[in-house]
C-alpha positions as CSV (number, residue, x, y, z in Angstrom):
1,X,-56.8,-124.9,-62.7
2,X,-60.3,-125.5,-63.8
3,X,-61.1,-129.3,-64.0
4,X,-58.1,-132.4,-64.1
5,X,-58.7,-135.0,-67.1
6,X,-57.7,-137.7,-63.7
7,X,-57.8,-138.0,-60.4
8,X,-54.4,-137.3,-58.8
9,X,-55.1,-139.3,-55.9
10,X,-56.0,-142.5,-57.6
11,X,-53.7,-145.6,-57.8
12,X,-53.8,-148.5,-59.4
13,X,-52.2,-151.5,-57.6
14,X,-53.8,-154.9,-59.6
15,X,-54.6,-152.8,-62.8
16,X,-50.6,-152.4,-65.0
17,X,-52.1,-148.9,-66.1
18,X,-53.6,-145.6,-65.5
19,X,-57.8,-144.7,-66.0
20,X,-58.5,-140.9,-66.7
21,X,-61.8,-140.1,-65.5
22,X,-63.7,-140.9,-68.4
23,X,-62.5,-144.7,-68.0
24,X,-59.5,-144.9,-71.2
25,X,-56.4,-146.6,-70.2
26,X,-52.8,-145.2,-70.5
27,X,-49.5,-147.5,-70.2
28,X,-46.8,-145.9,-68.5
29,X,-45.4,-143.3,-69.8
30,X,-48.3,-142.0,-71.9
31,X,-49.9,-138.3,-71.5
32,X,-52.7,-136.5,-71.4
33,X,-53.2,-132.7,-71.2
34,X,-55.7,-129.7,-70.3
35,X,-55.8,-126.0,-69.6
36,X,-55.1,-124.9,-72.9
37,X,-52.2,-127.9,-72.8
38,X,-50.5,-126.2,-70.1
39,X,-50.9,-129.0,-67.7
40,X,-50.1,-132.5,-68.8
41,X,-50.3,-135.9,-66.9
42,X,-48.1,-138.8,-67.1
43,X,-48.8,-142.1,-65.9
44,X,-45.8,-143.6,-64.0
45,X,-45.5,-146.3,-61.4
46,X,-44.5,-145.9,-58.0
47,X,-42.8,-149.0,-55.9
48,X,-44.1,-148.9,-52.3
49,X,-43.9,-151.8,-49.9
50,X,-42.4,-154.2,-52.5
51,X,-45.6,-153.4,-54.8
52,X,-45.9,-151.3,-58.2
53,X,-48.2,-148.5,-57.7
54,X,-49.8,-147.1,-61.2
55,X,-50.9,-143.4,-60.7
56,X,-50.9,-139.9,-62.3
57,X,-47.9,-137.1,-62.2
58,X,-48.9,-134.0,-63.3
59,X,-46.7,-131.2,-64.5
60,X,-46.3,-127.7,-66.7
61,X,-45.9,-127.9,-70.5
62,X,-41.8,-127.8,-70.9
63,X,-43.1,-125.3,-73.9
64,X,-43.2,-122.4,-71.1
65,X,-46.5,-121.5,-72.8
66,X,-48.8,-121.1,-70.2
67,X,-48.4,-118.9,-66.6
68,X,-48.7,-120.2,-63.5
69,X,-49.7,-118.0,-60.4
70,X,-48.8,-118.4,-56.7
71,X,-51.7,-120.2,-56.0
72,X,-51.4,-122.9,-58.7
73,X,-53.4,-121.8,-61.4
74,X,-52.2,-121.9,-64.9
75,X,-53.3,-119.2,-67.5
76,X,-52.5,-119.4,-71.5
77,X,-51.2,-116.3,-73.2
78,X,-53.9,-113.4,-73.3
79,X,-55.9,-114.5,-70.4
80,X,-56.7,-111.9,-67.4
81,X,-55.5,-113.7,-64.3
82,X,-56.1,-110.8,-61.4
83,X,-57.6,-107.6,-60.9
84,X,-57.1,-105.7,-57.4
85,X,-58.7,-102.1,-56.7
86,X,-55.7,-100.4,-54.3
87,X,-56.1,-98.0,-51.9
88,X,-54.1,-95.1,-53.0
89,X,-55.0,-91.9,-53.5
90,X,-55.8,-92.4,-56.8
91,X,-57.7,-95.3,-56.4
92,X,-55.6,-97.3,-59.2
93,X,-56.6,-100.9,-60.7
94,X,-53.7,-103.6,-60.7
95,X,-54.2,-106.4,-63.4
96,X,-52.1,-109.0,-64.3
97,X,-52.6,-110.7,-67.9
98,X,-50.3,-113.8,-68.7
99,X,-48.5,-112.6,-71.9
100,X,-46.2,-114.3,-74.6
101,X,-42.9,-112.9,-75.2
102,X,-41.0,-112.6,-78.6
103,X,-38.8,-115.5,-78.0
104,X,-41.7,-118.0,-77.6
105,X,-41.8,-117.7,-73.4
106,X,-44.5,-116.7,-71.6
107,X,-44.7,-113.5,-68.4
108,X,-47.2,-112.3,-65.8
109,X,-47.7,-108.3,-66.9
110,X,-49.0,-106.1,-63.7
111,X,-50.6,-102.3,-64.6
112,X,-51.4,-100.4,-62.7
113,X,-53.8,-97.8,-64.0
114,X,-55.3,-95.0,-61.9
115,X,-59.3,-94.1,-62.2
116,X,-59.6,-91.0,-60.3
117,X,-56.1,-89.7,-61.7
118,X,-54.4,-88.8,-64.9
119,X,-50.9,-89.5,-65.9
120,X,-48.5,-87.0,-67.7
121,X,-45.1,-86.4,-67.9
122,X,-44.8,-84.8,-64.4
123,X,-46.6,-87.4,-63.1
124,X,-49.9,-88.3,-61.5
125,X,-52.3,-85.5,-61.5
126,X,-55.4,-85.2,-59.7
127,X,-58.8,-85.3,-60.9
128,X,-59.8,-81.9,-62.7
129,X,-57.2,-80.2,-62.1
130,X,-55.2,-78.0,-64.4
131,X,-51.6,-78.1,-65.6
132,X,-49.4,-76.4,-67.4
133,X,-47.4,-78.0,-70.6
134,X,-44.6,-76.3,-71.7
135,X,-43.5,-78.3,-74.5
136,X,-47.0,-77.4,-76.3
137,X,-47.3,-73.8,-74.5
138,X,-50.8,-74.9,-73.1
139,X,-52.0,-76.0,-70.3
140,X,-54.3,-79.6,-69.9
141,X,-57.2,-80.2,-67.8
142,X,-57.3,-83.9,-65.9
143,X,-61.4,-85.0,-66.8
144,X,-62.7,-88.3,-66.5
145,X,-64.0,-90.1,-69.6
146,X,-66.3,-93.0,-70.0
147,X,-63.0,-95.3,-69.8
148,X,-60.6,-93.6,-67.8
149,X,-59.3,-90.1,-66.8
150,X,-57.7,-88.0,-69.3
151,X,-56.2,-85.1,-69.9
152,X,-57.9,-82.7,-72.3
């Protein structure tokens, strides 16, 4: 989440407002944001035992801009969130990006994307080995490049 504008655990009992951590005041009702504006904080009152209790509520932008993982953590369009090396045979990468959609929303994309493997129409192929292609009456070699494996 990287670092909170306030302190979610303060309250304010004799004080009728909210302090972020830099000391400014909010009434109720006012906001503040971070994390690319992804986050924002409210300050609202809370009645406990027959006292008004000033604090923050945080919550997600209601734009749907931002992605939020299972742990918590909220990511703005573009931003890597994960990358995990599997254990296959092909010793594949997962990574999930948060992406924007066309409508204005916001997904978590997973690839996966094999390093010791190439990918063709057949399906995955290992590691220099060769394969025939019908559709171009020729057959491909699976090689490794400086980014990935390819065939050639």
């Amino acid at each position: 989440k990287g670092s909170s504008p306030v302190n979610l655990q303060a309250e304010w009992k004799t004080d009728e407002h909210c302090k972020d951590l830099e000391g400014n005041i909010y009434s109720v009702g006012e906001t503040l944001s971070s994390c690319w504006e992804c986050l924002v904080y409210t300050c609202i009152t809370e009645e406990r035992d027959k006292c008004t209790y000033y604090k923050w509520n945080e919550s997600t932008n209601d734009n749907h801009t931002c992605c939020v993982d299972c742990h918590g953590m909220v990511f703005p369009p573009g931003q890597l969130i994960n990358t995990t090396q599997l254990q296959d045979p092909c010793l594949s990468v997962q990574t999930e990006r948060c992406e924007a959609n066309s409508m204005g929303g916001v997904f978590i994309n997973k690839m996966i994307e094999p390093t010791i493997c190439c990918v063709n129409s057949t399906g995955l192929q290992p590691l220099n080995s060769s394969f025939l292609v019908p559709g171009i009456c020729s057959s491909q070699i699976c090689q490794k490049t400086a980014m990935h494996p390819q065939a050639f």
